[in-house]
C-alpha atoms as one frame of an Amber mdcrd trajectory, in Angstrom:
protein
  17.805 -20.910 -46.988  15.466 -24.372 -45.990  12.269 -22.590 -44.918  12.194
 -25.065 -41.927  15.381 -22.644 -40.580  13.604 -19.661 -41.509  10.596 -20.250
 -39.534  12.876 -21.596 -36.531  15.012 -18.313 -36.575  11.763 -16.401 -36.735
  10.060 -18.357 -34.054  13.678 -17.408 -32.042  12.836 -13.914 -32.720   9.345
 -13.754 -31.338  10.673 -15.781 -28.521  13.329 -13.322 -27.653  10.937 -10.397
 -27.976   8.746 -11.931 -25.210  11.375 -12.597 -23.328  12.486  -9.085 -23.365
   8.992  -7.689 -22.803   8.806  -9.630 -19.672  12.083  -9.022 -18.212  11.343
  -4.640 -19.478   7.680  -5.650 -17.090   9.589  -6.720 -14.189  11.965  -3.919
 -14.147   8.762  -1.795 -13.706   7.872  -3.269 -10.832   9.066  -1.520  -7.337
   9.274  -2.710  -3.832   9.589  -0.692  -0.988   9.292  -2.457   2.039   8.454
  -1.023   5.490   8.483  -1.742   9.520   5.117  -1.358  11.147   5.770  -0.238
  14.799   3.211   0.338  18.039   2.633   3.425  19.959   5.112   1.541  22.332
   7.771   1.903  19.720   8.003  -1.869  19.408   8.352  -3.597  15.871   4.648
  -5.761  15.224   5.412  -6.204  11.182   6.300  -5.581   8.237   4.732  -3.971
   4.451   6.109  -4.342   1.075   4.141  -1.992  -1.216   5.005  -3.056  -5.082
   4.455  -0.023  -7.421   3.262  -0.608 -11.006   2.410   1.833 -13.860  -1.516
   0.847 -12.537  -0.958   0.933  -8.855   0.408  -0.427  -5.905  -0.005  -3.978
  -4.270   0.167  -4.102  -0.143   1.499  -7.075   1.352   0.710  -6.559   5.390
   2.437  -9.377   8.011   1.844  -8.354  11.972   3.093 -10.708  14.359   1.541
 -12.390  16.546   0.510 -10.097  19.667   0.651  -6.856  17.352  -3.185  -5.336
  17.608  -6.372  -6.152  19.034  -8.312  -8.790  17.322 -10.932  -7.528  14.839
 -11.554  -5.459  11.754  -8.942  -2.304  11.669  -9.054   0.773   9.663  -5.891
   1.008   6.888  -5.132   4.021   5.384  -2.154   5.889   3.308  -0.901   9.153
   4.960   0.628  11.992   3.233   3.977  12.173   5.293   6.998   9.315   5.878
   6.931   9.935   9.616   6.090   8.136  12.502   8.820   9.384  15.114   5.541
  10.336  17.259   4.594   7.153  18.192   2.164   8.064  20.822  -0.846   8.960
  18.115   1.556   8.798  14.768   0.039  12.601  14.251   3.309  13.558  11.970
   2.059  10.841   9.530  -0.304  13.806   8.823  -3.770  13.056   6.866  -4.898
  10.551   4.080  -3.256  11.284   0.705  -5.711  13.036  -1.074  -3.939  15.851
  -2.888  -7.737  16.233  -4.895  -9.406  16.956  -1.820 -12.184  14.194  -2.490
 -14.199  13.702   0.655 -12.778  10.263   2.674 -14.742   7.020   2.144 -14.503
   3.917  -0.389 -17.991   3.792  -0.287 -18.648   7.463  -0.261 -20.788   8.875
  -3.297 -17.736  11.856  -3.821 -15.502   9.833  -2.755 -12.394   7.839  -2.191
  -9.323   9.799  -0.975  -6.761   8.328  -2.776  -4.914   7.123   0.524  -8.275
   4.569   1.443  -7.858   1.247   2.028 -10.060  -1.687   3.201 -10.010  -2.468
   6.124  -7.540  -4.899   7.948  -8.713  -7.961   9.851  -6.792  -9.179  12.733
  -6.683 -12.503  13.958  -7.230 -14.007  17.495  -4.069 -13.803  18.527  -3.393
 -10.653  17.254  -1.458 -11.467  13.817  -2.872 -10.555  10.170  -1.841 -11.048
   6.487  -3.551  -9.906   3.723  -2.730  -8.715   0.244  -4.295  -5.153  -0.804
  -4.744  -3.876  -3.818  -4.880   0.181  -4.813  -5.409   1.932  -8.060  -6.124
   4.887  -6.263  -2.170   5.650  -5.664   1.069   4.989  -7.574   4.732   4.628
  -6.091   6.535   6.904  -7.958   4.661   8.440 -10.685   1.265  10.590 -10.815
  -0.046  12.911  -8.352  -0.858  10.431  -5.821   2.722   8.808  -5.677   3.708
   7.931  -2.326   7.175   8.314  -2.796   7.487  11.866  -2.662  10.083  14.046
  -1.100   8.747  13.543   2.519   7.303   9.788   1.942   3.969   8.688   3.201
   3.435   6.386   5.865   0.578   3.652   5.863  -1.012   3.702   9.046  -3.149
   0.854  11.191  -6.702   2.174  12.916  -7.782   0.927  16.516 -11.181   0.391
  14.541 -13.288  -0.378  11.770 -13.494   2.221   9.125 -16.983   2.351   7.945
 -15.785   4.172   4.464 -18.017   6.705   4.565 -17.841   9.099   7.545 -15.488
  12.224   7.727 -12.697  12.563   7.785 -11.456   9.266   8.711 -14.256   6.520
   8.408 -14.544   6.663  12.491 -11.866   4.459  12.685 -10.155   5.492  15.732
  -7.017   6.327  16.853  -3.355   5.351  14.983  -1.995   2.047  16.562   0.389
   0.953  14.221   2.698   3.393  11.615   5.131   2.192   8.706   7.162   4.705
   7.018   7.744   4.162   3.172  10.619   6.190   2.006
């Protein structure tokens, strides 16, 4: 056999075993996407949350009108439920099944449910793109997708990623169930 084929069938080879690595790396990859809603009950936005062996990737879109304009605490909450839309309190707390003490910038901290913080536009939209190690979707003891589902829940304020137990970030205003 010319060795001209042989390196062209080998070169095929390698080619095809990258190919099938990538395509194996996007199966990996999850989606889940959710519905923000208000304390009104009304439907602001949406979240996809895309789960990799490493973590999970937030994509946030509120409409126009959906919160107050400013900075917005974002957390992870250890129940899929926000049927209680007045103050979102089935939601539970942060996911933290380690019991670490709440804050990104806390010393014995994070919980693995914190978040940065959201920022809200003038006229009440946002999109932003958040990154978590802290959290999986399926996998790990800090998977969100567990047999009651989480919820990722929207702040009236700033957390300041330190103070307990919830960065004084105010009350829930927004609630997405991921299930």
């Amino acid at each position: 056999m010319p060795r001209s084929l042989v390196k062209s069938l080998a070169s095929c080879g390698l080619i095809a075993a990258a190919l099938t690595s990538v395509a194996a790396t996007a199966r990996e990859v999850e989606t889940i996407r959710a519905t923000f809603i208000s304390n009104a009950g009304t439907e602001i936005g949406s979240a996809s949350v895309r789960g990799g062996a490493h973590g999970v990737v937030v994509r946030i879109e509120l409409k126009p009108g959906a919160l107050t304009p400013g900075w917005h605490g974002l957390h992870f909450h250890a129940v899929g439920d926000c049927s209680d839309r007045d103050k979102f309190l089935n939601a539970k707390a942060h996911v933290n099944h380690n019991g670490a003490p709440h804050g990104l910038l806390n010393p014995g901290g994070p919980e693995a449910g914190d978040l940065p913080n959201l920022w809200v536009m003038q006229d009440g939209s946002a999109r932003a793109e958040i990154a978590s190690q802290l959290v999986t979707l399926r996998d790990g003891p800090h998977a969100l997708l567990t047999a009651v589902g989480s919820s990722l829940i929207i702040h009236a304020g700033e957390d300041d990623h330190v103070s307990q137990p919830i960065g004084n970030s105010g009350a829930r205003v927004a609630c997405a169930v991921i299930k």
